[in-house]
C-alpha positions as CSV (number, residue, x, y, z in Angstrom):
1,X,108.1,38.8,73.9
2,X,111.1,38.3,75.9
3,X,112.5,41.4,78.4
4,X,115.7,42.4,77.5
5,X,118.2,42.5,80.5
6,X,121.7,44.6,80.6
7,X,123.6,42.7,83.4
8,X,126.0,45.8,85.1
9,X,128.4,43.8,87.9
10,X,132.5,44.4,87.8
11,X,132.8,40.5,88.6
12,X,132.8,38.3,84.9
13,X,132.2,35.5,87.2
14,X,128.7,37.4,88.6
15,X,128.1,38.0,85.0
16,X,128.4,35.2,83.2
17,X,126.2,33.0,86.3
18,X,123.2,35.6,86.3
19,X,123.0,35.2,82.2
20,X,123.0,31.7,82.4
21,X,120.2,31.5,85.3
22,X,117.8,34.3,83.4
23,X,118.3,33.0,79.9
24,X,116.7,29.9,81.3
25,X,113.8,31.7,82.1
26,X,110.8,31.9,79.7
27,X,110.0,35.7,79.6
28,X,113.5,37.0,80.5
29,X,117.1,37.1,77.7
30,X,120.4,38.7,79.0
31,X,121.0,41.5,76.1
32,X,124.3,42.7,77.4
33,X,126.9,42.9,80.2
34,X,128.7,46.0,81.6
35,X,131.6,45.8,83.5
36,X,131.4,49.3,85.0
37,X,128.6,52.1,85.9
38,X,130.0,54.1,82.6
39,X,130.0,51.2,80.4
40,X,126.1,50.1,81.5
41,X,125.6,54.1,80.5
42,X,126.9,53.1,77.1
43,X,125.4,49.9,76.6
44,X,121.8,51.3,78.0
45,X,121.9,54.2,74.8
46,X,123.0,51.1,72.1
47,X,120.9,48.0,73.0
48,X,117.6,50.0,74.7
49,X,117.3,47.2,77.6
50,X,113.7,47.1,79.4
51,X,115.8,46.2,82.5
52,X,119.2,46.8,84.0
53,X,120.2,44.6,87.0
54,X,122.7,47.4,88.4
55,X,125.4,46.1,91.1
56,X,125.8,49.3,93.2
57,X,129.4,49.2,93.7
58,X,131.7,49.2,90.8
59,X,134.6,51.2,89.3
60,X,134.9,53.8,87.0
61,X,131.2,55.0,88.1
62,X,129.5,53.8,90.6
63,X,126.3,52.1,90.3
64,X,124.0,54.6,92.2
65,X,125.4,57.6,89.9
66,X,125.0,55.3,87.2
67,X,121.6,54.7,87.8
68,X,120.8,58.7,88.6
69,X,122.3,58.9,84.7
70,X,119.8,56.7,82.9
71,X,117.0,56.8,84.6
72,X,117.1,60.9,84.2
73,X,117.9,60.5,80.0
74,X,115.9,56.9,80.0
75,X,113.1,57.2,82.3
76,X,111.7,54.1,80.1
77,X,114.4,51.9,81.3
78,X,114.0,50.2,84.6
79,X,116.6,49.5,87.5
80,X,116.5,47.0,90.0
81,X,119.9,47.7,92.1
82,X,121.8,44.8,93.5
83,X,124.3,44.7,96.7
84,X,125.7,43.5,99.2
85,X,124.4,45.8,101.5
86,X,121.5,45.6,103.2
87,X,122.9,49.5,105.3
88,X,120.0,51.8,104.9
89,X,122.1,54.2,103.1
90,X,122.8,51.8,99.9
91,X,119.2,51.5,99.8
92,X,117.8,54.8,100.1
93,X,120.3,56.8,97.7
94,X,119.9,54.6,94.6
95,X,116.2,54.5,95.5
96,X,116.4,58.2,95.4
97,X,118.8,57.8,92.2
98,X,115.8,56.2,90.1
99,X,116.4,52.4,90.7
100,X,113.1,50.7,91.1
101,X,114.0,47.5,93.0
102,X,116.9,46.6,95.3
103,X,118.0,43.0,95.8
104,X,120.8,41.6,98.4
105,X,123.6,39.3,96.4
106,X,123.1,36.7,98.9
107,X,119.3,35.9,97.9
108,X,118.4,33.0,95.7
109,X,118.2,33.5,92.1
110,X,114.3,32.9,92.5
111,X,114.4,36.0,94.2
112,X,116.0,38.1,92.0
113,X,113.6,36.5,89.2
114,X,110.7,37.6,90.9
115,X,112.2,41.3,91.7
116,X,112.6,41.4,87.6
117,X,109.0,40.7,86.9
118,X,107.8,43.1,89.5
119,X,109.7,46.1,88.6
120,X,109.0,45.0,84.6
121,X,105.2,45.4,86.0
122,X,106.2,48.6,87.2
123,X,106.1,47.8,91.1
124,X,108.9,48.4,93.5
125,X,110.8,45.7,94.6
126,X,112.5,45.3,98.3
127,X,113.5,42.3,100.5
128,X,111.7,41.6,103.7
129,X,114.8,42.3,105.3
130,X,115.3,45.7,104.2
131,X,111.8,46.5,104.6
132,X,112.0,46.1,107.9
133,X,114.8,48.0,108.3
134,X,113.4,50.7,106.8
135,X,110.2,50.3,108.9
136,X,112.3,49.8,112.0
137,X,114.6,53.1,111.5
138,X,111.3,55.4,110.4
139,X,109.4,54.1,113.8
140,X,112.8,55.3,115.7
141,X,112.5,59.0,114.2
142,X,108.7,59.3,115.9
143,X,109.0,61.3,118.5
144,X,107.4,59.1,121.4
145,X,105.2,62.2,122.9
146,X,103.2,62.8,120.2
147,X,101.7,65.8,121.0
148,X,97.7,65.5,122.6
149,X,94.8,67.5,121.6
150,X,92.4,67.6,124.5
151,X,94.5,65.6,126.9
152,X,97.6,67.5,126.4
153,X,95.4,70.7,128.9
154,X,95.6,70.9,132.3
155,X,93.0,71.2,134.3
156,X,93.2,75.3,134.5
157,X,93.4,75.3,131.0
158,X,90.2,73.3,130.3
159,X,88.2,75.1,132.3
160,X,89.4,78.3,130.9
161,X,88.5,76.6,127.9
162,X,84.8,76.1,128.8
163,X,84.7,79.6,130.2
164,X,85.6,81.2,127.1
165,X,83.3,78.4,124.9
166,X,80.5,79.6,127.5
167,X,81.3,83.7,125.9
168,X,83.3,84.5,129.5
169,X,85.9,87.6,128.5
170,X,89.2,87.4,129.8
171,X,88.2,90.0,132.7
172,X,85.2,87.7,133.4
173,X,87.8,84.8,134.1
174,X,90.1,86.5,135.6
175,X,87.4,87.7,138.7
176,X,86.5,83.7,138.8
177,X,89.7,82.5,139.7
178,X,91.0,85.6,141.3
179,X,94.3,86.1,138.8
180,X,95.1,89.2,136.9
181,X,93.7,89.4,133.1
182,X,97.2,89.5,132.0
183,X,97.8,85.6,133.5
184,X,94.3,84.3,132.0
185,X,95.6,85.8,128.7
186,X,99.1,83.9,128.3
187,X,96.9,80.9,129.5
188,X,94.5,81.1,126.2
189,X,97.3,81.9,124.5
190,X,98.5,78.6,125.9
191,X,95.7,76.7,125.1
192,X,95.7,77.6,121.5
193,X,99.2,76.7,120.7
194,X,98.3,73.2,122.4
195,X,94.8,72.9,120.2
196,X,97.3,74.8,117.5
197,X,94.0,77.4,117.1
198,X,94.3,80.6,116.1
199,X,90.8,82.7,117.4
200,X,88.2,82.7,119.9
201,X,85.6,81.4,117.1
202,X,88.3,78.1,116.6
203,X,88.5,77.9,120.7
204,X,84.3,78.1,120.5
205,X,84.1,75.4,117.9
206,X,86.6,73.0,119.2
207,X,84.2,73.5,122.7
208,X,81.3,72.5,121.1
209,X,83.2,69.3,119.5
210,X,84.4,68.3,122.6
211,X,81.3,68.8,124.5
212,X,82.6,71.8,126.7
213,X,79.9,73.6,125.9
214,X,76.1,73.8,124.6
215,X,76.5,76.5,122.3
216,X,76.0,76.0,118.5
């Protein structure tokens, strides 16, 4: 059985050359075309496609709100967004809107015949080149100082840290190093929010873990 496609671009000429190129193929018929976002709404309620190939930008509504409409009252009904743009933004907002493919207009129709069957499958589509645009601009919002466990103590610290693994008290360390209890204190407090630990018993346990200490 053949998938019925809704075709939703504002250019006849776009139209009328994607029908002819999936028509040909085996598994695939063209159902309808929409010249506008409100229009593939329409058509979507009358002819119950299994997939809309949705240009994003078109008049009347756009293609993104368009697909945020018939995905939210057709949640059967898949979208597989085509564009021009490969800009992040396209991408992520009619991802967001429901669609569950995106292909660039400049691609081969081989392309966009092999984004069909995947979404159809229930899959989501994207170019290699917006993949790694997406890739690149999630690996720029890492912070590059991701924050250490063990390594991110100095030295003080990490002896402080065996001390108190070992059972010292805060007045036991402070003779050792000759500081006032209050200074070993804001230093375990220190140490916690580096380990992000919240009691003695956590301090003691990560000690043990780490080797600091031979209690059990």
């Amino acid at each position: 059985m053949k998938m019925k496609i809704l075709i939703a671009d504002d250019h006849a000429i776009v139209r009328q050359g994607l029908r002819a190129l999936i028509d040909k193929e085996d598994d695939m018929m063209v159902s309808a075309e929409a010249g506008t976002g409100a229009e593939a709404i329409r058509l979507t309620r009358e002819e119950c496609p299994d997939i809309i190939v949705m240009d994003i930008s078109m008049p009347d509504t756009n293609g993104i709100d368009a697909t945020r409409s018939i995905t939210s009252a057709f949640p059967e009904v898949k979208v597989l967004a085509l564009s021009m743009e490969s800009d992040r933004r396209f991408v992520v907002e009619v991802l967001k809107a429901g669609a569950n493919g995106y292909v660039l207009k400049d691609a081969a129709f081989s392309e966009l015949a092999t984004a069909i069957r995947a979404v159809a499958a229930g899959e989501t589509y994207l170019p290699a080149r917006v993949t790694t645009l997406l890739i690149k601009e999630y690996l720029q919002r890492i912070p590059e100082d991701v924050p250490a466990t063990y390594e991110n103590l100095s030295t003080r610290e990490r002896e402080i840290l065996q001390l108190i693994a070992n059972g010292s008290n805060a007045k036991e360390i402070a003779f050792a190093f000759g500081v006032s209890v209050k200074t070993v204190e804001n230093q375990r407090h220190s140490i916690m929010k580096k380990l992000d630990l919240f009691s003695i018993a956590e301090l003691t346990k990560y000690a043990v873990r780490q080797g600091l200490t031979s209690l059990k």
